[in-house]
C-alpha positions in Angstrom: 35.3 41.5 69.1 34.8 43.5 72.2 37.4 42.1 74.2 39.8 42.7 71.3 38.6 46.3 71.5 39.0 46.7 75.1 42.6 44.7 75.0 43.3 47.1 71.9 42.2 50.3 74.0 44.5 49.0 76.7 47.3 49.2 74.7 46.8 52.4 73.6 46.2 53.1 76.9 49.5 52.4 78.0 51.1 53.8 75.2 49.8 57.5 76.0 50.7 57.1 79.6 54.5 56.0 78.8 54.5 59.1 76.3 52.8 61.5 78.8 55.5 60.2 81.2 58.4 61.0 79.4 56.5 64.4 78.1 55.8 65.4 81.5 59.6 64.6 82.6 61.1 66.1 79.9 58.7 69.5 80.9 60.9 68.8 84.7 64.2 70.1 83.4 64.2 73.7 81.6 67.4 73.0 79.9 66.9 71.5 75.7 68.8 68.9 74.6 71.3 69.8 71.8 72.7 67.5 68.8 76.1 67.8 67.3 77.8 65.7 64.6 81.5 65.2 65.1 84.3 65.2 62.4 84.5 61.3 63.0 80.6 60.9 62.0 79.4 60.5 66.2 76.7 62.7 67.1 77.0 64.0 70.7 73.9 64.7 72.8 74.2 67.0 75.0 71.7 69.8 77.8 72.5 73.8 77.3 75.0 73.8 80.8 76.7 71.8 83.6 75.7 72.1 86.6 77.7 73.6 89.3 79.2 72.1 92.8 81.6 74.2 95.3 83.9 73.8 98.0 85.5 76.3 99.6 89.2 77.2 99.3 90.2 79.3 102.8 93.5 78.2 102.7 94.0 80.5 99.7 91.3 83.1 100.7 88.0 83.4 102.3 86.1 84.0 99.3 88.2 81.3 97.2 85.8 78.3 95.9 86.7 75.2 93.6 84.2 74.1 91.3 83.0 70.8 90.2 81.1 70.8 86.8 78.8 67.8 86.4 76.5 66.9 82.8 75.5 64.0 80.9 76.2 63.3 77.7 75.5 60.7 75.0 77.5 59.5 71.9 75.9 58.3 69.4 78.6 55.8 66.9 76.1 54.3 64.0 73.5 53.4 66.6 75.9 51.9 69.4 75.6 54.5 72.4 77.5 55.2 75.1 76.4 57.7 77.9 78.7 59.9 80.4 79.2 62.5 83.0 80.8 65.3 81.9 83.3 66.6 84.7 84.9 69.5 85.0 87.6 70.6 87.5 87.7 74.2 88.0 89.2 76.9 90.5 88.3 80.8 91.8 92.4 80.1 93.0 95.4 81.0 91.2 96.8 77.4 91.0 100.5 77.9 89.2 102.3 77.6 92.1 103.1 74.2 92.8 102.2 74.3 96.3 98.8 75.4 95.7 98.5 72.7 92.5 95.0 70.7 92.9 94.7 67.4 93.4 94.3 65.3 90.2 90.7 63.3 90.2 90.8 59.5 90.1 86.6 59.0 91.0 83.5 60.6 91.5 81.2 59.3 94.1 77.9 60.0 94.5 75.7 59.3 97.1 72.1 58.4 95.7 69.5 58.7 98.8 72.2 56.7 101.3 73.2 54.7 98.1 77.0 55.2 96.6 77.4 55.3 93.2 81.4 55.1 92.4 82.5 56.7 88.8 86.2 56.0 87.9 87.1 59.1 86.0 89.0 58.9 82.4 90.5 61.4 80.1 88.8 61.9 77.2 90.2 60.3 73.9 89.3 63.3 71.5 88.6 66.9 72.0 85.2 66.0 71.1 83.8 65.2 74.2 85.7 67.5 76.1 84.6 70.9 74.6 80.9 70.3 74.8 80.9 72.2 78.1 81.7 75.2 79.0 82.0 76.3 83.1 81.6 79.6 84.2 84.8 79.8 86.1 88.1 78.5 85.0 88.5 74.8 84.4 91.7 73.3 85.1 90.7 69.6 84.2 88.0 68.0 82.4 87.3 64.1 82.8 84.6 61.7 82.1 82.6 59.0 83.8 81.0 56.1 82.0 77.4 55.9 83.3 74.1 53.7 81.9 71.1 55.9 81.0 69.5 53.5 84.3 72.1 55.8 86.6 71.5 58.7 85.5 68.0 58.3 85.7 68.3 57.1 89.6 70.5 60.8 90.0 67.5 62.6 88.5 65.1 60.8 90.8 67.3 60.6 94.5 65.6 63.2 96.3 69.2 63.4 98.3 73.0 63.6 96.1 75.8 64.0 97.5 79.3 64.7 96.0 83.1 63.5 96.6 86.2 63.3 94.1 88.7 60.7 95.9 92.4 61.7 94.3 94.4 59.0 93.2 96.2 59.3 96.5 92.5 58.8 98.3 92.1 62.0 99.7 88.4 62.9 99.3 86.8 66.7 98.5 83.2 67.1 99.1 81.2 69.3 96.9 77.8 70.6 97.0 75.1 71.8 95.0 76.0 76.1 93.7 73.9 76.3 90.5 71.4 74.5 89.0 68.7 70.9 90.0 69.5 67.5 89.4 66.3 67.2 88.1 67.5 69.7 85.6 69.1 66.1 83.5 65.5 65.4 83.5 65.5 66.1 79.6 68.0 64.1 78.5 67.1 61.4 80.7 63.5 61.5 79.4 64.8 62.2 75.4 67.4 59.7 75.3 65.3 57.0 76.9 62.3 57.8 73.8 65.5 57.1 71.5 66.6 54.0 72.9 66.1 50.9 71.2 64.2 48.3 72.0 66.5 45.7 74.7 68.8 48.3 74.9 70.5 48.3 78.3 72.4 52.0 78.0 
């Protein structure tokens, strides 16, 4: 009886420390996680903003920046999920001339603590998706990036990210951080793992 009490105890044990986990990560990020049910019945999950990356633009002018606009994003289909980067191209630059057209984005790769993460970039099937975000400058493209809920959480952890979008051609822009923490995905990360079902691997 007592060591079926203390195995018992154990257990509970373990369970408080898993939920104080996720509590305390969810506490990490200040953004809240938002739900949204789409005409087609999927319910999106999704933080209040993206966050921001810049690169300067001084062929154009010295204050000119481009923007890239980075935030996960889950879609719920009757219980099968799927999770993304949202990714937003966007511009200080007055891009209509065709000389000064941006490069089109094939990948993003990230650079986890020395490790590279590669993201082939997609456009989005339905409108959906696409208008979850909104970027505070404007956004000439917005992509997506297939990622497991395991990556994300290895970008919310790396004390070190770094940013490139290789073209289709393979030129590479680097971006870096303007607004916001990677540990701000620390919410959604910490609420959509609680969700997950059991043997999930996304």
């Amino acid at each position: 009886m007592t060591v079926l009490t203390t195995v018992s105890r154990r257990r509970v044990g373990r369970s408080a420390l898993a939920a104080l986990t996720l509590w305390l990560a969810a506490c990490a990020g200040e953004q809240a996680l938002h739900s949204r049910l789409d005409e087609r019945g999927r319910t999106w999950r999704s933080l209040d903003a993206p966050l921001a990356l810049a690169r300067p633009a001084p062929r154009f002018s010295r204050a000119a920046r481009d923007y890239l606009y980075l935030a996960p994003l889950e879609a719920n289909n009757a219980g099968a999920r799927r999770h993304y980067l949202w990714v937003g191209l966007g511009t200080t630059v007055d891009r209509r001339w065709p000389w000064a057209a941006p490069a089109d984005a094939a990948m993003l790769l990230l650079t986890l603590d020395g490790t590279p993460l590669a993201l082939p970039l997609d456009d989005w099937e339905t409108a959906e998706g696409a208008a979850l975000y909104r970027a505070s400058t404007p956004v000439y493209a917005v992509r997506r990036a297939s990622v497991t809920l395991d990556e994300l959480a290895r970008i919310v952890a790396a004390t070190s990210v770094e940013a490139l979008v290789v073209a289709p051609d393979g030129a590479v822009a680097e971006y870096t951080l303007w607004d916001g923490r990677w540990s701000d995905w620390a919410a959604f990360v910490a609420g959509t793992a609680a969700d997950r079902p059991l043997g999930a691997s996304r």
